[in-house]
N, C-alpha and C positions, 0 to 999 in steps of 0.2 A: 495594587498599583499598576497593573494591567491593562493595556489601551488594544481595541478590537477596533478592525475598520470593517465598519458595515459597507454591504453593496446590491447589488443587483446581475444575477451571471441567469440569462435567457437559455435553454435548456430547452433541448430538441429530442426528438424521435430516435431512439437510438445512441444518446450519451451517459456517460455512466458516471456517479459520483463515488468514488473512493474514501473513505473513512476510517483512518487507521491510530492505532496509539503508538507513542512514542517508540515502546519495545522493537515495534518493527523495523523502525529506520534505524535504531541503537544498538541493534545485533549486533556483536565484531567475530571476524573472521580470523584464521590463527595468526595474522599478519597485525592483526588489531585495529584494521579497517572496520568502521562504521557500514551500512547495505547503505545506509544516508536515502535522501530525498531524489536524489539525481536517479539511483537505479531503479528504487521505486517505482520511478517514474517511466523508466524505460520500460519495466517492467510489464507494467498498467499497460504503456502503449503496446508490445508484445501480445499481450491475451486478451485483447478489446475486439478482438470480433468474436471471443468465446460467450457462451453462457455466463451469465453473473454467479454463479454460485462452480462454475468452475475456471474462468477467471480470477479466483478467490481462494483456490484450490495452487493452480499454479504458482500465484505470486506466495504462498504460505509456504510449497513446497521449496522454491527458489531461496526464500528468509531462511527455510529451515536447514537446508546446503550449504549456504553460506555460513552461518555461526554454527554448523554439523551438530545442530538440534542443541546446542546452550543457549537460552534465551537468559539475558541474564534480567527481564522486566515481563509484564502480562505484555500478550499481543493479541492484537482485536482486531481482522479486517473484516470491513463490511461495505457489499459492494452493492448500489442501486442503480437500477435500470429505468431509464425512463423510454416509459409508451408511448 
């Protein structure tokens, strides 16, 4: 019973699409803070003029500081680069 809102997002030279599961943003830290969507994001914006595949690196190693390597779900990022 799942409703998706389709769209249309125009993608340029140089933007990157970020692709993550849940685990990532569900990580808690010893405070029992969530990484959440917000840092993520701050994140992303952080190591966006990096390489995609260490961009990817960064933000994994950031998650993994944060929860000090407890994940307690799978975690998946996968970063693409557009030409």
């Amino acid at each position: 019973d799942t409703t998706f809102a389709e769209g249309v997002v125009p993608l340029h030279t140089g933007d990157r699409l970020v692709f993550y599961t849940d685990g990532l943003t569900e990580c808690t830290n010893a405070a029992g803070e969530e990484l959440g969507s917000d840092r993520l994001h701050r994140l992303a914006a952080r190591y966006r003029h990096l390489p995609a595949e260490a961009m990817q690196a960064e933000i994994l190693d950031a998650a993994t500081a944060w929860c000090a390597g407890r994940f307690e779900d799978d975690v998946t990022v996968i970063i693409l680069s557009v030409a």
